[in-house]
N, C-alpha and C positions, 0 to 999 in steps of 0.2 A: 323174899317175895318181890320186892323192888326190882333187884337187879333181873329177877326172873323174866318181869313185866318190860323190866327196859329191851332183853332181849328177844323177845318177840313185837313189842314193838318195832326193834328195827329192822328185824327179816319181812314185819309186815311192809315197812318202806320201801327195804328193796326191792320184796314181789312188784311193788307199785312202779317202781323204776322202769324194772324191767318192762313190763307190762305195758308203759307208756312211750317207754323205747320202740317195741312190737309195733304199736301205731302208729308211731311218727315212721318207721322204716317202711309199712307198709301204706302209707299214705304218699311217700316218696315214690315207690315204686306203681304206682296208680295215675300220678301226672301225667297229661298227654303232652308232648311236645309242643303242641298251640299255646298250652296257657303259660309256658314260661319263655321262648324260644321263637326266634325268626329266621328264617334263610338270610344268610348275606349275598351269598354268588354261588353262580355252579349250577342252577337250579334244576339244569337238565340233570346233574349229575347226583340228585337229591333223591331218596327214594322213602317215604315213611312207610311202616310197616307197623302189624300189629294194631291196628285203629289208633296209630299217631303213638304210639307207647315206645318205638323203637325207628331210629332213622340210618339209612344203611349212604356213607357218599360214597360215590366212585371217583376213581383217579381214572382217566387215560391221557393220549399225546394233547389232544386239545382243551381240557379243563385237569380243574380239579372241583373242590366244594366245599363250603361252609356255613357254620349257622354262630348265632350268638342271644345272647341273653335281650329281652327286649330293656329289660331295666338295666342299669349301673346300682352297686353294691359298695358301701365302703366299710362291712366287717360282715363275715360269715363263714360259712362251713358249705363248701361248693363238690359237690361229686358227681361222678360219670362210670357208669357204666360200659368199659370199653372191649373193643374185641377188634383187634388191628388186621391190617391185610395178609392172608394167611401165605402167596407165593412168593415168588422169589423179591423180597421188598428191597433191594439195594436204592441208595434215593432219595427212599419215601420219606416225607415226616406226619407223622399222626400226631394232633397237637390238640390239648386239651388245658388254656389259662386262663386267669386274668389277665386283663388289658385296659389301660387308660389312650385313644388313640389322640395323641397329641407329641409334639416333639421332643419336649423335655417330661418322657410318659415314665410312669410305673407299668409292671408288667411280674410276673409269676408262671412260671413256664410248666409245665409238662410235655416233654415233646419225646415221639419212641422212632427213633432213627433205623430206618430199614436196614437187614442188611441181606447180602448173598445165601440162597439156599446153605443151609449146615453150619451155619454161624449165626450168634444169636443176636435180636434187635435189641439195642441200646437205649434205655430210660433215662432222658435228661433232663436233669433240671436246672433253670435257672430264677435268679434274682433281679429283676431291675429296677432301681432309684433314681428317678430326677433322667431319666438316659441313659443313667449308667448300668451297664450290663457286667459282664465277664467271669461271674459267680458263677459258670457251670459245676454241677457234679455228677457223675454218671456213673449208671449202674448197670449191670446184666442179674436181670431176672434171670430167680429162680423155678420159675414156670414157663412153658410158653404163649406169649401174649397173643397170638393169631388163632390158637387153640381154641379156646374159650372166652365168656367174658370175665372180667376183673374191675373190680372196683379199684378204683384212684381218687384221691379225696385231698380239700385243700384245708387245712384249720388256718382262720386268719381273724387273728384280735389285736389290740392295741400291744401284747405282751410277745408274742410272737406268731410267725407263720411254720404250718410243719404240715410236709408233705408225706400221703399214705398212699402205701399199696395195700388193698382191701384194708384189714387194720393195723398193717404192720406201720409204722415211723421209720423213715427210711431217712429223712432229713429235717432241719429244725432253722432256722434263721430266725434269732432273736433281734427284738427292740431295742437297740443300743444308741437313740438316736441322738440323747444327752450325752452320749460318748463321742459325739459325731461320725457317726455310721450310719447311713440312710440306710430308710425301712419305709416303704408304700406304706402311704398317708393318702395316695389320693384314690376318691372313686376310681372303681376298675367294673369292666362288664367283663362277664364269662362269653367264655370265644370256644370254637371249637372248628378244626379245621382239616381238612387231608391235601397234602401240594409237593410239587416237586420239588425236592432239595437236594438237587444232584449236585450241584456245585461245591457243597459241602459237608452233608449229612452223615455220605460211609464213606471210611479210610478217606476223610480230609477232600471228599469230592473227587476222590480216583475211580469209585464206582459210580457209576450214571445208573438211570433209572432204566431197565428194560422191559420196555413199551410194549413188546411183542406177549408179554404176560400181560398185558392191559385187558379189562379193567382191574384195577386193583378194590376193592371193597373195604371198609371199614365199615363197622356196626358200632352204632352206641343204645345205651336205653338209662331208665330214670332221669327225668327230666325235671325232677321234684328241686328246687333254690331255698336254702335256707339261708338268708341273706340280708342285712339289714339295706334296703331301697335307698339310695342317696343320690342328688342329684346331678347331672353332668356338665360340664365338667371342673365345675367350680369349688369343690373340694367334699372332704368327707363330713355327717355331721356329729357333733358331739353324741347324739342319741345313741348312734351305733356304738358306740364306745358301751352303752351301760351296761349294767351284769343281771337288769330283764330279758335281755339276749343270752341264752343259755355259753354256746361257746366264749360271751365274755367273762362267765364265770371263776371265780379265784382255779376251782381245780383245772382252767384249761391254761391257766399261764405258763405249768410246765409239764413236763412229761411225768407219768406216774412210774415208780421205778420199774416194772413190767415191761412200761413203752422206752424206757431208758437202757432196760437189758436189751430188749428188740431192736431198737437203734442201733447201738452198738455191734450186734452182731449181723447184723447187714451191711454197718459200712468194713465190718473185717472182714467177710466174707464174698460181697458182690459189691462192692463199689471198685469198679475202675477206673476213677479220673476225678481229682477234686482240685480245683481252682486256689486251695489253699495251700498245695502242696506242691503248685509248679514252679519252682526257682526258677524255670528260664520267662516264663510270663513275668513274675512279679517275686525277683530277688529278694524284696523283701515284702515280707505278707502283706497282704490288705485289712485294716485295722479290726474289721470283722473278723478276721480267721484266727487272731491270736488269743489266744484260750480256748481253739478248738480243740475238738480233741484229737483233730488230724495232725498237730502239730510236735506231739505229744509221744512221737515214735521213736524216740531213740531209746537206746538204755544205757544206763548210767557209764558204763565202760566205755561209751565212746569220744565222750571228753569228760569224766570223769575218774579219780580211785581217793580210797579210805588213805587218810594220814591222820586219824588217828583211834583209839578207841573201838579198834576192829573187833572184838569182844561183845561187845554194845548196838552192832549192828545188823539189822535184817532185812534180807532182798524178797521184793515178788512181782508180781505183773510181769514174769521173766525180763528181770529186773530194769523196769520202767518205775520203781517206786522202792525207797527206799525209806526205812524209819531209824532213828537214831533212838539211845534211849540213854537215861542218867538214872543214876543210881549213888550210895553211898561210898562207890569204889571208885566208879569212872563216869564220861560222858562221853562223848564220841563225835566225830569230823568226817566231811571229805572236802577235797579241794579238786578246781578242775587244773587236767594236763599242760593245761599251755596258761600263758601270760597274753594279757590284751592291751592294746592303745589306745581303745577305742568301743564303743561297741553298746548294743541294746539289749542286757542282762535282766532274766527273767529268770522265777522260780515259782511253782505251787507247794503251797506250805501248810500242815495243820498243826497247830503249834498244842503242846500240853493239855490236857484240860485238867481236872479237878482243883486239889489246893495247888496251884504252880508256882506260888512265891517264893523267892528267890531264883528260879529259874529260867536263864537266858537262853532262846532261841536268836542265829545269829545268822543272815545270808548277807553276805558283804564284800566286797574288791580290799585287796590290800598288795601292799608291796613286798611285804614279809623282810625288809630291812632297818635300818635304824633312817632317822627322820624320813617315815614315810609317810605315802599317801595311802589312805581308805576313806572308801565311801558303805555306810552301817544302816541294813534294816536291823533292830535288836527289838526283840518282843520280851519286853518284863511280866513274868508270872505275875500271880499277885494271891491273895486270900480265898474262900470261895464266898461267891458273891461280887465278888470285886474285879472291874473290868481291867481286862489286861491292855496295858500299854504299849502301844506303836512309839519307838524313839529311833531317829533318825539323826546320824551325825556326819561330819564331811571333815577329815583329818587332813594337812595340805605339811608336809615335809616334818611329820613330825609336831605339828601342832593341831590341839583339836577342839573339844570346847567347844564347838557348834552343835549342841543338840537343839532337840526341836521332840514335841511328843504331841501324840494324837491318841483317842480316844477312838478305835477303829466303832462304825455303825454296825456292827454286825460283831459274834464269837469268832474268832477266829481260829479255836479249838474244835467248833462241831462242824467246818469244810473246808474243803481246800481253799484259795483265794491263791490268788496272781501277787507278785511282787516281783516290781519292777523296775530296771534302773536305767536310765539314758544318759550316754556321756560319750560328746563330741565337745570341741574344743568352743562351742559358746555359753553349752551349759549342761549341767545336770539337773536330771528329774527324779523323783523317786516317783510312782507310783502304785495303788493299792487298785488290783483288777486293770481298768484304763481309766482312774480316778489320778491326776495329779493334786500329792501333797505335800511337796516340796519341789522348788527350785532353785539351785548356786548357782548363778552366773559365773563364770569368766570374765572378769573385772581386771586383768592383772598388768591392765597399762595405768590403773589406780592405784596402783600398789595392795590389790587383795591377790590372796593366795590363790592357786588354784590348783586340783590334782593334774600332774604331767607325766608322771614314771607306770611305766607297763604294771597292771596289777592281775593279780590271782583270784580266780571268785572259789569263795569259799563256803560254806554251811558250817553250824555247829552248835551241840546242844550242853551246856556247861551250868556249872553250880556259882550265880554270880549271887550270891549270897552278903555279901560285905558293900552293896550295893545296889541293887536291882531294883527292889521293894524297900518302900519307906524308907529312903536312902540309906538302905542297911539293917533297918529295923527289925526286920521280919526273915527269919531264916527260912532255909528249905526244910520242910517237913517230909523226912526221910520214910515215914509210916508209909505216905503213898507211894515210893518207887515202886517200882518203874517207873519216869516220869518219859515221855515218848512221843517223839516228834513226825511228823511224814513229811516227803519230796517228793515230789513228779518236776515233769519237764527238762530233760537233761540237754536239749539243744542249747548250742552257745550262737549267738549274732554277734562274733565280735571280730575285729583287726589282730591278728597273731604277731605280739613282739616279745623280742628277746628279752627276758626279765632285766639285763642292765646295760642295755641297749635299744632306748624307744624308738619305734619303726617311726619316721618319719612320712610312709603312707596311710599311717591310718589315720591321717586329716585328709585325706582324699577322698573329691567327693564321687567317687566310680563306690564306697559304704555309703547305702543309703540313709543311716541315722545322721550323716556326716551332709545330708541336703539342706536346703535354705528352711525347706517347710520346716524341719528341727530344732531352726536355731530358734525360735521362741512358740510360749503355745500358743494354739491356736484360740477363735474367739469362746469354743465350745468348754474346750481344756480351762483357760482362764476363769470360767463363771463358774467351775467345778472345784477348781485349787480356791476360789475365795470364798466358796460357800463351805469347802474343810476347814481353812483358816480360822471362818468366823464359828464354826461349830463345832468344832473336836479340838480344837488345839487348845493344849493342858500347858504348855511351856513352849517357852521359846529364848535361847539364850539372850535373840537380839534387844528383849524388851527387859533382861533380868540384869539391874542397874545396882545391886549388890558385887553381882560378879564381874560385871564388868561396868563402872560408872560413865567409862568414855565408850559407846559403840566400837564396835570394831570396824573396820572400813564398810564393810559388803553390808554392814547392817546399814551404814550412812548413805549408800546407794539404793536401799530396798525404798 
C-alpha cells in the first residue's frame, strides 16, 4: 500500500511538472517584444509584427538591423525563436548571443552563416573568455533553417553553458575555471542581430553578399527572458548562482543521458568544424578540449597492439575502447608502436570495481631494458568498501622507490577519468583529469636522477597480489573474476625515438609540451597539486624516514 501510494504520488508530481512547464512555455510565447527588448540600429530596417509578438529585420546594400535585451543577465536559459533568410543567403550572418560590450568581453555566439542557393547554411558556435575567442564549432542542420521557425536555446549556470537546437544538445562547454580554463563570469545582455559578413562568413569570404536578392528578411518571435537581472558592467551577482533559479539547479549541471546520446549523435553526424580538432590552428589542443570527446577518434590500432594476454581481451566502439580482464589463468597488456622522448601521455581509465584487492591496474612509460627508466600510474584494488589507491612512482636507470599515494576524490571504478602524464626535460606531472598530483623536477646538475631514455607507454591489468593491498596481506579473491578494466583515448602527443637511440629533437621547442609555459605549473595548477598534497596524500616516500633516514636528493630540493 506504501509503495502503491509512493507511486502515484509521483506520477501526481509529474503531471504537476508537466503542467507548470505548459505555463511557463506559454507565458514565454505571449511576451511582446516591448517588455523585454530594445532596437539597437537599423530601425528602418525593423519591422514588428503580430501586435509586437514577432519582429522581422531586413538586410539590404545600405543597412542591416538589431535589437537587444534592455537588461544584462549573469545566469539563465535565453531562447529565440528563429526563422533566417530564406534566398540565396551567401554573406549573411543571422546572429542570436550573449554579449558583455567591453574589451576584454565575454561573449556566446549563435551565429547561422549564409550560404549559395543549394548548399546548406552553417550554425556556428562560439565561446568567448576575457577576449579570448577561437572556440568555434559548426554544424549543418538537419533541417532547413529559412524554412520555418526553430528554436535555439542558450542554458547558462555556474556548472556549464550548452547550446540547443529546439531541444536537441548540440554543444556543451563546461566550468573548468579552477582548471584554469575561462568560462563567462561576466554579465552579458542578449543581442540579436542580421549584417553583412561577406568578408568572411562563406567559404572563408570568397562569397560576397548578393545584394541584387536584397532585402534579405530574418523573422524571430518569443521574446519571453528567463534570466537572472545583474548589473552592467561590473560583474555578475552571487544570487544568480542560487538554485531558486530553476536552471541553476543540481539536474541542470549536466546533461541527462538522453541529452548525452543526443549530443553525441549530432556531433557524429552534422558537426563540420571543431576548434578542438584543428592541428594547424592549435597543434596542440587548448586546455578545454582535452577530455573532449572530439579528441577521442582514433582507434587503438593506430598507435596501438596487444603484447600480451590476447585471450583476455575485448574490442568496441569500433575499436576506440578496449577492456582488459584478469582472471585465475591470465591478465592481459597492450603497449603502443613507437618509443617517445618526449611527450604529453594521456589515457581514460575505469579501473575494477567490486572486491579488486590485490589487483593492479597499470598505465605507464617504460624502457623495457635493464637499468631503466619508468614513469607509473598503478591503481591498487583493495576490499569492498575500501577506497582504491592511486600510487605513483618515477624509476631513473634502474632505480626506483619514489612512490607517492593518493586517495583519489571520487570511484574510479564507476567512470572513466583522464590520467595523465607530462615529460619534457624540466619536469614531470602526473595528473588525474587536469588535476596535478604529482611533480619530478629535473634536478640533474644536483646530482638527482632523471628519466632520459626513449620509453614505451604501456597499459596492463595483472595479479599484484604479493603486494598491492596491505603490503601483501590480502589476496586476490578469484570468486569474483573476471576482474575488468576499460581504455579510451588512443592518441599519442609524443616525440618518436628510436628505443636505443634518444632523438635529440625532442627537447625542441617546435613540441609544444616542450614550451616555457610547461616548464613549471602554473598559478591555477599549483593551488590544485597543494590542496591534493594536503588532502589525499596517504604516502610519500620523501617523508618515510624508516626507508630512507637520509632524504634522497630531489626530496632535499622539494
Amino acid at each position: 500500500m506504501g509503495l502503491h501510494l509512493w507511486k502515484i504520488t509521483k506520477i501526481i508530481v509529474a503531471l504537476f511538472e508537466v503542467i507548470l512547464f505548459l505555463r511557463i512555455s506559454d507565458a514565454a510565447k505571449n511576451a511582446s517584444f516591448d517588455e523585454n527588448y530594445k532596437i539597437t540600429w537599423g530601425n528602418q530596417h525593423v519591422q514588428l509584427l503580430n501586435q509586437g509578438r514577432e519582429v522581422q529585420l531586413t538586410l539590404d546594400k545600405s543597412s542591416g538591423a538589431g535589437f537587444a535585451s534592455k537588461a544584462f543577465f549573469a545566469s539563465g536559459f535565453f531562447q529565440m525563436k528563429i526563422k533566417l533568410p530564406a534566398k540565396d543567403s551567401g554573406g549573411l550572418v543571422t546572429a542570436f548571443y550573449l554579449f558583455l560590450n567591453t574589451t576584454i568581453h565575454d561573449e556566446v555566439d549563435f551565429e547561422f552563416l549564409g550560404n549559395r542557393p543549394g548548399k546548406p547554411v552553417t550554425l556556428q558556435t562560439n565561446v568567448f573568455t576575457k577576449g579570448l575567442g577561437g572556440r568555434e564549432q559548426k554544424f549543418n542542420l538537419w533541417f532547413d533553417p529559412g524554412a520555418d521557425f526553430h528554436y535555439y536555446k542558450l542554458l547558462w549556470n555556474q556548472r556549464q553553458l550548452v547550446f540547443f537546437v529546439d531541444d536537441t544538445p548540440i554543444r556543451v562547454y563546461k566550468n573548468n575555471i579552477d582548471k584554469g580554463i575561462g568560462y563567462p563570469n561576466n554579465t552579458m545582455q542578449v543581442i540579436v542581430s542580421l549584417w553583412d559578413g561577406s568578408d568572411w562568413a562563406t567559404d572563408g569570404g570568397k562569397t560576397k553578399a548578393n545584394f541584387s536578392n536584397a532585402p534579405f528578411r530574418a523573422n524571430f518571435q518569443d521574446f519571453n527572458i528567463d534570466g537572472c537581472p545583474a548589473s552592467m558592467p561590473k560583474g555578475p551577482k552571487k544570487d544568480c548562482f542560487a538554485p531558486s533559479f530553476w536552471w541553476n539547479t543540481k539536474k541542470n549541471w549536466q546533461l541527462n543521458p538522453q541529452q548525452q546520446k543526443a549530443l553525441e549523435d549530432v556531433r557524429k553526424k552534422h558537426m563540420n568544424y571543431d576548434y578542438c580538432t584543428d592541428k594547424v590552428r592549435y597543434p596542440k589542443p587548448r586546455p578545454e578540449c582535452i577530455g573532449n570527446n572530439a579528441t577521442r577518434d582514433m582507434s587503438f590500432d593506430d598507435n596501438y597492439s596487444v603484447t600480451w594476454g590476447g585471450d583476455h581481451i575485448v574490442f568496441s566502439e569500433q575499436r576506440q575502447q578496449i577492456q582488459l580482464s584478469l582472471d585465475n589463468y591470465s591478465g592481459s597488456g597492450f603497449g603502443s608502436k613507437a618509443y617517445y622522448g618526449s611527450g604529453y601521455f594521456q589515457m581514460r581509465i575505469k579501473v575494477p570495481g567490486r572486491d579488486s584487492a590485490g589487483v593492479v591496474t597499470a598505465f605507464y612509460l617504460n624502457t623495457n631494458k635493464g637499468g631503466h627508466d619508468e614513469l607509473d600510474f598503478e591503481f591498487l584494488g583493495n576490499r569492498p568498501g575500501k577506497p582504491i589507491t592511486l600510487q605513483t612512482n618515477v624509476i631513473t636507470n634502474g632505480f626506483g622507490g619514489r612512490e607517492q599515494r593518493v586517495r583519489l576524490w571520487f570511484d574510479p571504478s564507476r567512470n572513466f577519468h583522464y590520467y595523465k602524464l607530462l615529460w619534457n626535460q624540466h619536469q614531470i606531472v602526473f595528473l588525474v583529469d587536469n588535476t596535478p598530483i604529482r611533480v619530478y623536477k629535473n634536478n640533474m646538475r644536483n646530482g638527482v636522477r632523471f628519466p632520459q631514455k626513449p620509453m614505451q607507454l604501456l597499459a596492463s591489468l595483472w595479479d599484484g597480489s604479493n603486494w598491492a593491498t596491505d603490503g601483501g596481506k590480502t589476496k586476490i579473491n578469484y570468486s569474483h573474476a573476471p576482474f575488468e578494466a576499460q581504455f579510451q583515448d588512443f592518441r599519442v602527443d609524443g616525440c618518436v625515438s628510436l628505443s636505443n637511440n634518444p632523438n635529440k629533437h625532442c627537447y625542441s621547442s617546435r613540441y609544444p609540451w616542450n614550451n616555457k609555459k610547461y616548464w613549471q605549473l602554473n598559478s591555477y595548477q599549483l593551488r590544485a597539486y597543494e590542496n591534493v598534497k594536503r588532502k589525499y596524500m596517504n604516502y610519500d616516500y620523501c617523508t618515510d624516514r624508516a626507508r630512507y633516514p637520509k632524504p634522497l636528493p630531489e626530496c632535499r630540493d622539494e
